[in-house]
N, C-alpha and C positions, 0 to 999 in steps of 0.2 A: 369345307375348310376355307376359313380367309384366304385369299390373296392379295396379304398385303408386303409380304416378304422375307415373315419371321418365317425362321428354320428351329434354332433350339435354341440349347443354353450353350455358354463354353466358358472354362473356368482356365485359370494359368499355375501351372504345376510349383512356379521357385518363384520367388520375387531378394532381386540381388538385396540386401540390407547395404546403409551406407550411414554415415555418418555426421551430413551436413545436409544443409537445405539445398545447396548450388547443387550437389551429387545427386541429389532425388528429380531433377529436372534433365539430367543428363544425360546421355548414351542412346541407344537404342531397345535398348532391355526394359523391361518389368525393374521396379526398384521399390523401397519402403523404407522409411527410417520412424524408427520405436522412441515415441515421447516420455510413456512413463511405461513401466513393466506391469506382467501377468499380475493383480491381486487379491485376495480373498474379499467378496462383495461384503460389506457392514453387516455385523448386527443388531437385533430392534429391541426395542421397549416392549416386554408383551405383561403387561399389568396383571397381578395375582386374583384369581377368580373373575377373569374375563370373560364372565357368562359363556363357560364350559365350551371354551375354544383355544384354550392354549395349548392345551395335546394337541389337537387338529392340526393347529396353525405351522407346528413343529416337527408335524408328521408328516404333514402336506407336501411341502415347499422348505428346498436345502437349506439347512442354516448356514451350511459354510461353502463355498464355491469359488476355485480360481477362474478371475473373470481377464481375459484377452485385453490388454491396455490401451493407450491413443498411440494409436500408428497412421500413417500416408503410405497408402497405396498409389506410384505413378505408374501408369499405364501406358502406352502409346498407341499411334495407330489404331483409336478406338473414338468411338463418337457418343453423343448423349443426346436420349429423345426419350419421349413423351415424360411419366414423369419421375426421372430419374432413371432411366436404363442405362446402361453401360451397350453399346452396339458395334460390332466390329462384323461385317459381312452377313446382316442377318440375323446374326447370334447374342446371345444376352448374357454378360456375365454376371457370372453365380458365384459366392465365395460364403461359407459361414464366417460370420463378424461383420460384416460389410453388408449381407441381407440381415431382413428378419429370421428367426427361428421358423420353421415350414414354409418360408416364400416359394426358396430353392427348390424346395419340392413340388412347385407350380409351376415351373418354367420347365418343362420337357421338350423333348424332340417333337415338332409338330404341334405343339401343346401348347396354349396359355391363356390363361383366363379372359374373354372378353374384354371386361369391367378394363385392363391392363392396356390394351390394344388401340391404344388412344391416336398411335398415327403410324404412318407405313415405315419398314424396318428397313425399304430398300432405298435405289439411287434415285425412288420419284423423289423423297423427300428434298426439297430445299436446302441447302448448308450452308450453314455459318460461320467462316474459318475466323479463326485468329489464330495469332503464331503466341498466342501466351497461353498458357499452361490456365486449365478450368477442372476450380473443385465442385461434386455433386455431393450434397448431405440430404438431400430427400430420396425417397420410396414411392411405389402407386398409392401404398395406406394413406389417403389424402383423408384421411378424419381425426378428430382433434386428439383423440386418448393416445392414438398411434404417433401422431407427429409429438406428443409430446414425451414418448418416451423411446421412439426411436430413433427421432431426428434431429430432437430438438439440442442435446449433447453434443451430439456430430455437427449443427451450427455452430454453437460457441466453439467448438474446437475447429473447425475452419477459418475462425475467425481470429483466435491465434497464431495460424499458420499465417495470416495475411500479415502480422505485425510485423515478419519476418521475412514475408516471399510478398514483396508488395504489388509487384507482377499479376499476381494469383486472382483471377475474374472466378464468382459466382453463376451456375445456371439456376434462372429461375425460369419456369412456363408464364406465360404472360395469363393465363386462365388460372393461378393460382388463388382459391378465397382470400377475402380482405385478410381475413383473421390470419392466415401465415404470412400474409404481406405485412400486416403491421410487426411484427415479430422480426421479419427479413430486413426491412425499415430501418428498424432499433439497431440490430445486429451489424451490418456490414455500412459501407460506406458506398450510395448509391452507386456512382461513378466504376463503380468495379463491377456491377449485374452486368449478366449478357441473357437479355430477355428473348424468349424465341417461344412460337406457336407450334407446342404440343403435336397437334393435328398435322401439320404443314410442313413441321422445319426439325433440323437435326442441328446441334454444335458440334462443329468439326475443331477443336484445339490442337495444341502441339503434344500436350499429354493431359490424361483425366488423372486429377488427383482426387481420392477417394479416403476420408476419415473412416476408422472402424468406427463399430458400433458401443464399443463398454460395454456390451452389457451379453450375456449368457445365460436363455431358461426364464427370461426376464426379472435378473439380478444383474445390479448394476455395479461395475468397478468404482471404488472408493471418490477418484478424479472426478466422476460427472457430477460428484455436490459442488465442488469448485465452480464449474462448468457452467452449471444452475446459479450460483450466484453472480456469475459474469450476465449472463442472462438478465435477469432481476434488475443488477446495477443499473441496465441499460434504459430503466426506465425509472420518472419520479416517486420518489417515497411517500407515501400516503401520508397523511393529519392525523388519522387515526391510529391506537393501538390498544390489544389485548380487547379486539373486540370477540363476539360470540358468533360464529356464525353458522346459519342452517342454508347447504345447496339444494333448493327446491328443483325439481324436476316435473312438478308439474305441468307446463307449460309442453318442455319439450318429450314427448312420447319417444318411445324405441323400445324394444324388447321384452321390455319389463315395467310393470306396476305398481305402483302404491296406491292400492285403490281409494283409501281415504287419508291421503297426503294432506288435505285440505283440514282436517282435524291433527295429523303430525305437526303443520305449522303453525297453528294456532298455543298446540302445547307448549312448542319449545318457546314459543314467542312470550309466554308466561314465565318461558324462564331465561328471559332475557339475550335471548338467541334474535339474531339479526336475518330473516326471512330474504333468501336473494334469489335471482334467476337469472344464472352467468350468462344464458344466453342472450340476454337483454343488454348487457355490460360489454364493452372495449377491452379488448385482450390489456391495454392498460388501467384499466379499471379493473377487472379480473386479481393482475398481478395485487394491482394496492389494493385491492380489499384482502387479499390471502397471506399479503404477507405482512400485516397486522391484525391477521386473529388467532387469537390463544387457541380456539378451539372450532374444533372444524365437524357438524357433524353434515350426510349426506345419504340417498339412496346411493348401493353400490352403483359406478358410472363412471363416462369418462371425466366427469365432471368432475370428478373424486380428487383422479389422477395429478387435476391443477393442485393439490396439496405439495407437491413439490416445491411450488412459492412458500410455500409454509416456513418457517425458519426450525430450529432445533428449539426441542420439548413442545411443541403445541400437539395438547390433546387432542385427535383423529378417531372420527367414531364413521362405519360402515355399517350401514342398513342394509343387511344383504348375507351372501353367501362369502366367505374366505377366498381374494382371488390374489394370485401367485406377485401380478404387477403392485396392487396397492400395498400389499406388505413388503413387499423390496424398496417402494418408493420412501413409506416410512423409515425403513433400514438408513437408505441411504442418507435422508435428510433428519435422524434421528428423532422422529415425533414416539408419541406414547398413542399406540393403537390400539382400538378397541371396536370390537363386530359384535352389532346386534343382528341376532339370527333369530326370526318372526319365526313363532310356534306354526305360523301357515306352509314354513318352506321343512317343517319335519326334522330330519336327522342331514337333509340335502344340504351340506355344508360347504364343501369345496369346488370353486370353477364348475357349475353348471350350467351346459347351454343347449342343452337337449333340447329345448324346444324355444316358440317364439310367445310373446302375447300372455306370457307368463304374468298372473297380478297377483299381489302378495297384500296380506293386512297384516299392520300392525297394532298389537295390542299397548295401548297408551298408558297403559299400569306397569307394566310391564319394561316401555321402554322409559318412562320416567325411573325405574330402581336404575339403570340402566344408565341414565343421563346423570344421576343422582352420585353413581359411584364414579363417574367420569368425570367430574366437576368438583368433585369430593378433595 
């Protein structure tokens, strides 16, 4: 076992509710004040004879779900380290809406993931005081699908809070990728980060304020498209519109294959579809190529997920299996989705991850009826 200090997790039974921004920073207690209330997450566009996944899709994944709203959690007497823990003597707070869905179930007594364990839980660490109140909107999920549907809401809604608690300082880890720097950049107003090393150092504040998450089961409350578009604004609007576009994945490998991608791009590029490789592109360039194209096709991925930039009605097409995040995402940002499911991946239709190194072919007859009725 490590000895670096962690013990478990610890959670806070009541949090006072109050009424005003001045009262959530006050007292000694746990406190929260409710932005917008519990709502039934959206729902989506599922286009008729959607190559025999619209039962599935409906089957799969709740159509209707009350989703937890924008609340602030104050805290006290609590610190913030590595990236994004919540730290009070060792211990780590745990809360559903405020974690991911199964994180909480990672942080145990004596227990936690390595990969997580980024710097010591105890008094070696270094601290940072300030006497002003620090909000956390990230998790350890430091990879892009995750930050963008778990944190990246909880940003813009912290960044609300500040128009109002002007006091209210951001932690950021100084070892965060460019890619959520330029995103934190856009979003907040330098001069309010309190930068500290992961490894090394804890933020000691006067209270940790903590945005829930919106979202439940990975369905998102109505509010995070708002959210999403604050997001957007914060960056310039493309030249371009109602382009076509294909997210290549070639380049970047992970889990899964297209083993002849290099003939998928070729197709759609015949049919007028714009060949990209977001990996290559600026989180702003990213934004403005997404949220000028009418139609978005892609291997399932996280790359998918950047369809959130997408505005309402762009046709959304999923080369893959049915997964639970990109049809909420659609939901919420009201696109028209559509899954091609390769005669290689069988009747395996929904969220599987049973194995790694998984490569998949698509039939290009196949998925042209396929593009044909999407574009139709």
């Amino acid at each position: 076992m490590r000895n670096d200090g962690y013990i478990g997790p610890f959670s806070i039974d009541a949090f006072e509710e109050v009424s005003s921004i001045e009262a959530l920073n006050q007292g000694d207690h746990p406190r929260k004040i409710i932005w917008s209330p519990p709502m039934h997450s959206p729902t989506g566009h599922f286009p008729k004879g959607n190559f025999r996944d619209v039962y599935e899709i409906e089957q799969s994944h709740q159509s209707n779900w009350t989703v937890r709203g924008a609340e602030f959690l104050s805290i006290p007497n609590a610190e913030i380290g590595g990236n994004g823990f919540i730290i009070r003597n060792g211990r780590v707070f745990t809360q559903n809406g405020i974690n991911p869905d199964g994180m909480n179930d990672l942080i145990k007594e004596g227990e936690l993931p390595d990969i997580w364990r980024i710097g010591p839980f105890s008094d070696e660490s270094e601290l940072i005081r300030t006497s002003d109140p620090v909000a956390v909107f990230t998790n350890p999920h430091i990879v892009y699908g995750h930050f963008l549907c778990e944190m990246l809401p909880r940003a813009a809604l912290v960044r609300n809070l500040q128009a109002v608690m002007p006091n209210l300082k951001i932690a950021v880890p100084h070892k965060f990728p460019d890619w959520i720097m330029e995103f934190v950049r856009r979003i907040f107003p330098q001069e309010s980060l309190i930068r500290y090393d992961a490894e090394t150092q804890r933020v000691k504040p006067s209270r940790v304020v903590l945005p829930t998450m919106m979202q439940e089961y990975g369905l998102f409350h109505p509010f995070c498209s708002h959210l999403i578009n604050n997001v957007i604004n914060c960056f310039p609007r493309s030249e371009f519109n109602n382009r076509k576009t294909y997210l290549s994945r070639r380049f970047c490998r992970s889990w899964r294959t297209i083993i002849n991608e290099i003939e998928v791009e070729s197709f759609l590029e015949s049919r007028d579809f714009s060949v990209i490789y977001p990996e290559k592109l600026s989180i702003q360039e990213q934004i403005s190529l997404l949220r000028s194209s009418s139609h978005v096709i892609s291997p399932f991925s996280s790359a998918l997920h950047g369809t959130m930039f997408c505005g309402p009605n762009t046709y959304v097409m999923s080369i893959g299996y049915m997964n639970n995040l990109q049809n909420s995402i659609s939901r919420l940002r009201q696109h028209h989705l559509h899954y091609f499911i390769p005669e290689s991946e069988g009747r395996r239709l929904v969220d599987y991850r049973g194995g790694y190194n998984i490569e998949t072919y698509v039939d290009i007859t196949e998925l042209g009826k396929a593009v044909d009725q999407m574009i139709s």
